[in-house]
Structure formats: C-alpha cells, structure tokens
C-alpha positions as CSV (number, residue, x, y, z in Angstrom):
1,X,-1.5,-8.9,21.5
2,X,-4.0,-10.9,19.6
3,X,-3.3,-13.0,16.7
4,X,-3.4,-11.7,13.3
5,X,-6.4,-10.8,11.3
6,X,-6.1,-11.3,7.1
7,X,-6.5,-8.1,5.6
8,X,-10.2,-9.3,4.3
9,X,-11.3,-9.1,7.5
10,X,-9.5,-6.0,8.7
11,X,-11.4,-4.6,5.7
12,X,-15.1,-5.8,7.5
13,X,-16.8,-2.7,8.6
14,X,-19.7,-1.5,11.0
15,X,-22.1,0.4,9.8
16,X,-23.0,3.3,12.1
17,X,-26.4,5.0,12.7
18,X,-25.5,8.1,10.3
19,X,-24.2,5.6,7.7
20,X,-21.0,6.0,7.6
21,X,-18.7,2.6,8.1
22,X,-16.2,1.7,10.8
23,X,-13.6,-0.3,11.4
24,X,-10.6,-0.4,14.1
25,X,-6.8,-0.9,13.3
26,X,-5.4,-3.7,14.6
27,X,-1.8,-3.5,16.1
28,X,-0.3,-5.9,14.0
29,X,-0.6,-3.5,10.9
30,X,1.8,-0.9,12.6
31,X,4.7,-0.2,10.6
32,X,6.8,-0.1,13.5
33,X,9.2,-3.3,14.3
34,X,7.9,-6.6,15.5
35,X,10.1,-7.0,18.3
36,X,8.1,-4.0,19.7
37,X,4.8,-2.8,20.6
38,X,2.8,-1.1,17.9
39,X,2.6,2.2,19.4
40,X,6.2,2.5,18.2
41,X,5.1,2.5,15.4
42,X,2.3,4.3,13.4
43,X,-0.7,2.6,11.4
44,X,0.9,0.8,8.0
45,X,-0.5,3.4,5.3
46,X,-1.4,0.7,2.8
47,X,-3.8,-1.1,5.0
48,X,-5.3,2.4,5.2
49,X,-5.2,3.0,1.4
50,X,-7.2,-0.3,1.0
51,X,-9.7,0.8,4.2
52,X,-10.5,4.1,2.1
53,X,-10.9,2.3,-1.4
54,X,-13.0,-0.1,0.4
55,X,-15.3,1.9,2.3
56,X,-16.2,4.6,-0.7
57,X,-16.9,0.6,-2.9
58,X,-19.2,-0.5,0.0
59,X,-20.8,2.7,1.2
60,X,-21.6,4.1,-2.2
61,X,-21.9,0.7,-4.1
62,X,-20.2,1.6,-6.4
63,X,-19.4,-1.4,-9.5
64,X,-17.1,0.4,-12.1
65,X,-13.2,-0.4,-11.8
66,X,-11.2,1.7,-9.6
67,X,-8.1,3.4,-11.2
68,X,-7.1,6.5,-9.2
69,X,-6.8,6.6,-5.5
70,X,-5.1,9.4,-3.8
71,X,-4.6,9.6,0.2
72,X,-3.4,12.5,2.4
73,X,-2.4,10.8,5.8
74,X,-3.1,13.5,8.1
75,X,-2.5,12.4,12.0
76,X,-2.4,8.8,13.4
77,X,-4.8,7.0,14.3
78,X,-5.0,5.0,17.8
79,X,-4.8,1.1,17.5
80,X,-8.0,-1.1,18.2
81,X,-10.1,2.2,18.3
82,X,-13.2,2.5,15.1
83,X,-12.1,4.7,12.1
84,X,-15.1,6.2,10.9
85,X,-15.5,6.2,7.1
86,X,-17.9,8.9,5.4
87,X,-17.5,7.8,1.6
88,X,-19.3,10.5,-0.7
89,X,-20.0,10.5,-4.7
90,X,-18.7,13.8,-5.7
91,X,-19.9,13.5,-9.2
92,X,-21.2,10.3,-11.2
93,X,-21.6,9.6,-14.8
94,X,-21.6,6.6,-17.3
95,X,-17.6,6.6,-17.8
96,X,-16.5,8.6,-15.2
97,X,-17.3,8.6,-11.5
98,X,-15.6,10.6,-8.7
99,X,-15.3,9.4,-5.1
100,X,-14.0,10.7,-1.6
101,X,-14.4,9.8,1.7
102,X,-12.9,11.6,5.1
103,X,-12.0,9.1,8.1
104,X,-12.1,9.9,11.8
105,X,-11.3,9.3,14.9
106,X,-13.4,10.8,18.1
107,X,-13.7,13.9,15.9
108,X,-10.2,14.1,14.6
109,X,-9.1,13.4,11.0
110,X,-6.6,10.5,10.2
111,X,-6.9,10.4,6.3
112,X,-8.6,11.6,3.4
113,X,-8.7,10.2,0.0
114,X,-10.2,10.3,-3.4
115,X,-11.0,7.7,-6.0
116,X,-11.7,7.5,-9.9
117,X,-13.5,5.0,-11.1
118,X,-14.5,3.9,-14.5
119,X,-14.8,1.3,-17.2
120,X,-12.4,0.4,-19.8
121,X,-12.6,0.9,-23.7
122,X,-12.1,-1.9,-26.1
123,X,-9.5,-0.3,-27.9
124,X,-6.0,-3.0,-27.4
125,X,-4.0,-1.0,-24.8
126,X,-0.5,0.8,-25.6
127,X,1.6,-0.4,-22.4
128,X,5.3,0.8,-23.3
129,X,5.8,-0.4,-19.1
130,X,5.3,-4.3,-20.7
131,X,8.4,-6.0,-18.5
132,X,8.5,-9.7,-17.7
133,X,9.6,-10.2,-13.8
134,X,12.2,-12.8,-13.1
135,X,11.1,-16.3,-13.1
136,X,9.4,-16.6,-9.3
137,X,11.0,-20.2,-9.2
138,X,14.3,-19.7,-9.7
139,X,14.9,-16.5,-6.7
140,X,15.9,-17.4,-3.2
141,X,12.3,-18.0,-1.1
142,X,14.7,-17.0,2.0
143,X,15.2,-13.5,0.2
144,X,12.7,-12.0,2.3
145,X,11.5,-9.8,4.7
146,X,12.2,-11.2,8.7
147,X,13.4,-10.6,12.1
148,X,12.9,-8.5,14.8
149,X,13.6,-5.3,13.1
150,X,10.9,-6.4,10.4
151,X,7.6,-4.4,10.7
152,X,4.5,-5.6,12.2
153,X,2.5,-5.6,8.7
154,X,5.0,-7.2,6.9
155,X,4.0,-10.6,8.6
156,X,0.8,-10.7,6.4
157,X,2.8,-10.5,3.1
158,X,5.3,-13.3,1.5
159,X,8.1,-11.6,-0.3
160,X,10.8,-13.1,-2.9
161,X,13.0,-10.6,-3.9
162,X,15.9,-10.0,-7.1
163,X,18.8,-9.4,-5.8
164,X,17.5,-8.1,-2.2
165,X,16.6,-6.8,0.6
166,X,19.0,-4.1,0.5
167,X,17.9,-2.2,3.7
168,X,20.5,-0.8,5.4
169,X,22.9,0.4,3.0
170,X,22.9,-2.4,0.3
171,X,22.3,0.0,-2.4
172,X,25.1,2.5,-1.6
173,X,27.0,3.4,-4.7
174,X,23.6,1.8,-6.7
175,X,20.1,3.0,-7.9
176,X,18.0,2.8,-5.0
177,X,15.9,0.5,-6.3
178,X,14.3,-2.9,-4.4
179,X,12.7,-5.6,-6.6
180,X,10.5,-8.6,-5.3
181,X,7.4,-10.5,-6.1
182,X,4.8,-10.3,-3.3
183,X,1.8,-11.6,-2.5
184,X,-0.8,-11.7,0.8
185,X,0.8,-14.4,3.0
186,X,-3.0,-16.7,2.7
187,X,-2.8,-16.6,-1.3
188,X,-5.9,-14.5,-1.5
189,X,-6.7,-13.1,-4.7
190,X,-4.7,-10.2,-6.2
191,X,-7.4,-7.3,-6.6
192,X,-7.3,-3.6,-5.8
193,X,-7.8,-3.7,-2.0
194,X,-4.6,-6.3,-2.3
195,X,-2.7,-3.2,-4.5
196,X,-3.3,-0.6,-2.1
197,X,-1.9,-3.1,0.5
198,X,1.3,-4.3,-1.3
199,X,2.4,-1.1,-3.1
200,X,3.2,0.3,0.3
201,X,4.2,-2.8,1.7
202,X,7.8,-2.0,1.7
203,X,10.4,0.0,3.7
204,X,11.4,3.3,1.6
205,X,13.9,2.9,-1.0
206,X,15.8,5.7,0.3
207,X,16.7,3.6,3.5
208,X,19.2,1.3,1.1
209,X,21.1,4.1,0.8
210,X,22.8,4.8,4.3
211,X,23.0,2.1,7.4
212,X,21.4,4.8,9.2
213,X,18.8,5.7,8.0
214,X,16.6,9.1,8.4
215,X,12.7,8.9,9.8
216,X,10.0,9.9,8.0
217,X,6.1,9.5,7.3
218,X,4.0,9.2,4.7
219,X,1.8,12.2,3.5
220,X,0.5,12.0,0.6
221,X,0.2,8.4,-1.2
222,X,-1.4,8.1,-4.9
223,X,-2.5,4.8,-6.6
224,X,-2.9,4.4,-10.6
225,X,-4.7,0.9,-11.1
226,X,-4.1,0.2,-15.1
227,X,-5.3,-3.2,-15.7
228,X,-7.5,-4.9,-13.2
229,X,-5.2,-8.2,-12.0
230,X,-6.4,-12.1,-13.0
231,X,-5.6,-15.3,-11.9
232,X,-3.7,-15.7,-15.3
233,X,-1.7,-12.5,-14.7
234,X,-1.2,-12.9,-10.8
235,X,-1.1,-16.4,-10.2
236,X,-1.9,-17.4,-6.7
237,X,-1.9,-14.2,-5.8
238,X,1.4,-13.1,-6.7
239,X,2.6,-10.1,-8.6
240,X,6.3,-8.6,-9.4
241,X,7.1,-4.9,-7.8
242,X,9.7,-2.4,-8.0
243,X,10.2,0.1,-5.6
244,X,12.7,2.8,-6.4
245,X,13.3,6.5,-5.0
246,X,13.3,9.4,-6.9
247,X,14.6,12.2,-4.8
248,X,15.7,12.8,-1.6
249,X,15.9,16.7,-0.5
250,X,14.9,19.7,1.2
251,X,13.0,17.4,4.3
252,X,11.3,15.1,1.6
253,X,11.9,12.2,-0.4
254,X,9.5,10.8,-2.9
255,X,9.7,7.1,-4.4
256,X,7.3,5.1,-6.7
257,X,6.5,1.8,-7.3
258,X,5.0,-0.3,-10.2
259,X,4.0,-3.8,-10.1
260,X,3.9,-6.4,-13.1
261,X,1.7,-9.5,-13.8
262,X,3.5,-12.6,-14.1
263,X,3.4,-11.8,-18.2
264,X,5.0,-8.2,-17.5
265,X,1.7,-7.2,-17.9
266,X,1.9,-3.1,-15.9
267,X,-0.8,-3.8,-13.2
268,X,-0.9,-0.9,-11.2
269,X,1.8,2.2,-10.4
270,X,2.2,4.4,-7.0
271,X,3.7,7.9,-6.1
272,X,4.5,8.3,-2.7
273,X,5.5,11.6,-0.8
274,X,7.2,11.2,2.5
275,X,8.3,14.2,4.9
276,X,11.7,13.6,7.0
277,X,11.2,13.7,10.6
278,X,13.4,16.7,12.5
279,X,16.0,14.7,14.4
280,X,16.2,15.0,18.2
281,X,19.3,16.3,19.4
282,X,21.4,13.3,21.4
C-alpha cells in the first residue's frame, strides 16, 4: 500500500467538468485493523465527515463558521476510486446559511450531509459544558491507541488518554465512557475539518463493555461546532474528548462525544447512530 497521506491532502479535490469536486479514499483511512488489508474494513466515517464539510466550503465558497453538520453514510465506498461531491446552497442569508452536498460513486450514493453555517453574536456565551481536561503532561504518552488490531486511520492521530484505552471490556461494571486528548499526528492546526476527523476517531464506547464485542456501522453521524478552536484553546493542535455511549438496544447503539480546549473551553459535540450488524451463524 502506499504511504500515508495527511488528512489536508486527502481533503485536495479535483474539480470535474459539471463542477462538482472529487477526491479518492485512500486505504489507510479504513477503519478496519492495520494488520489487514483495508477492504476489511470500510472507509473511516470522520474522514468522510471532513470530505463533506470541505467540499460544500470550497465548492460554494462559503466564509461564515460552520456549526451543524449532519451525515447519513449510506453504502461504502471503494478505496482509491473518486468520490464525487455536488455541494449545493439550499438557502442563504446574512446570519443563516444552509448547505448540502450528495457524494458518489460510478452513480451510486456513499453519503449525504448537510451543514449550517453562520456567524457568532457578541453577546459573552453561557457554556454550563466549561470542564478543564487533565493536565496533558502529566497522563501516560504510552496510553494510546497501537497494534495490529488498531485501525488503519488511527495511525494519523496521537492519542493520550485518562485512565484508558478500555477496549475490550475495561469498562465492564463502569460507565462506558473513554477520555483522551487527541490531536492530528503532524500538529496541524485544530479547525473544523480536524473536528469532523477526531470526533469519530475512536472505536465505539459500547465495545468497552464486553471482550467481544458486537459489529456495527455508522448511519447517521451529527456534528455541533460551538466555538471555533485557537492556538490558545488547542495548543499544537491538541484538544481533550470524551466519548461515552448512551444506549445500546433493539439493533442500535448511539454514543456522543464532546471535546474541550485546553481551558475546558466546549469546542465542539457529536451524536452518532450506529446499526448492529446481524451475526452470521458459526
């Protein structure tokens, strides 16, 4: 396989003839594990989040902040094959502008999203999620994310977790709940591409919960940017998540995540709906 590409330049597009934008996905963002190809795997979803956000910002040019972005991941796409990217304004105005695009592959849908964009008010925010992470310093930098049962994205991201990783059963008897500081393993800049990347850039918190844990995939996948991140709130690039599950039931489990500036500053928060997978009989 070739080497890895940083997610800036996974996020480079073509433009094509009807103006749309493309761009392939690259096998080492499959979210299946390292030790294997990435066609056991599927196409990491938050690489995808960031692809959608990115191509309705380019192809519509659009300067206002985003703050909503919701995906529907309907099939998988191939690896190293174009994604095309049809971004269109669905309405504009001076505080409020609505987005979507539809991406495809040779005529088949892989993902739909929508975006909200908009500026910010000067009255002083009311942020009742204010929580300042543990000191980044002081946690373990082996507590991290490695091996061969690691996924393929997880190689672009540096991880530092509380009191983790806990896959595998480490949270039986416990809230599932994971907690790290990550960042983009070449200290880029934290912005909302980086968001959409890292705030899916986890395992699901239900699989601390059993050492065998069940399959599933991503549906539906929503993004709430609340304060645009700085160098003063995510230094070097780094910002503190929490990842926790919310139910588990009836062939779906949802989880959220929300992750902190390095003043407990409430960046950005995440929903994410995932559908179990039937299990084949043995």
């Amino acid at each position: 396989m070739t080497p890895p590409i940083s997610l800036d330049a996974a996020l480079t597009f073509q433009v094509l003839d009807d103006g749309g934008l493309s761009a392939p996905v690259p096998g080492h963002f499959s979210n299946g594990p390292s030790s294997m190809t990435p066609e056991k795997g599927f196409p990491f979803g938050g690489l995808l989040a960031a692809l959608c956000a990115q191509s309705m910002r380019q192809g519509l040019a659009l300067t206002a902040p985003l703050r909503t972005l919701s995906v529907q991941y309907l099939s998988a796409a191939r690896f190293g094959e174009q994604v095309a990217f049809r971004p269109r304004l669905l309405r504009g105005g001076r505080n409020v502008l609505y987005a979507a695009v539809e991406a495809e592959q040779d005529g088949r849908m892989t993902h739909h999203a929508t975006g909200t964009y908009g500026l910010d008010a000067a009255p002083a925010p009311l942020t009742p999620l204010q929580a300042p992470p543990p000191p980044l310093d002081r946690l373990d930098p082996k507590a991290t994310i490695r091996g061969p049962m690691s996924p393929h994205f997880a190689q672009h991201v540096e991880y530092r977790f509380d009191g983790g990783p806990n896959i595998l059963g480490g949270n039986v008897g416990k809230p599932l709940i994971e907690r790290t500081w990550m960042r983009m393993v070449d200290a880029r800049p934290l912005d909302e591409v980086g968001l959409c990347y890292l705030l899916d850039a986890l395992y699901p918190p239900a699989w601390t919960a059993s050492k065998t844990p069940a399959a599933m995939t991503t549906v539906d996948l929503r993004i709430d940017i609340l304060t645009d991140p700085t160098p003063q709130t995510a230094p070097d690039g780094w910002a503190f998540f929490e990842f926790r599950m919310l139910d588990l039931g009836l062939g779906w489990t949802v989880d959220e995540a929300i992750a902190w500036g390095a003043d407990g500053t409430p960046l950005a928060l995440s929903r994410q709906r995932r559908k179990l997978l039937p299990q084949r009989p043995a």
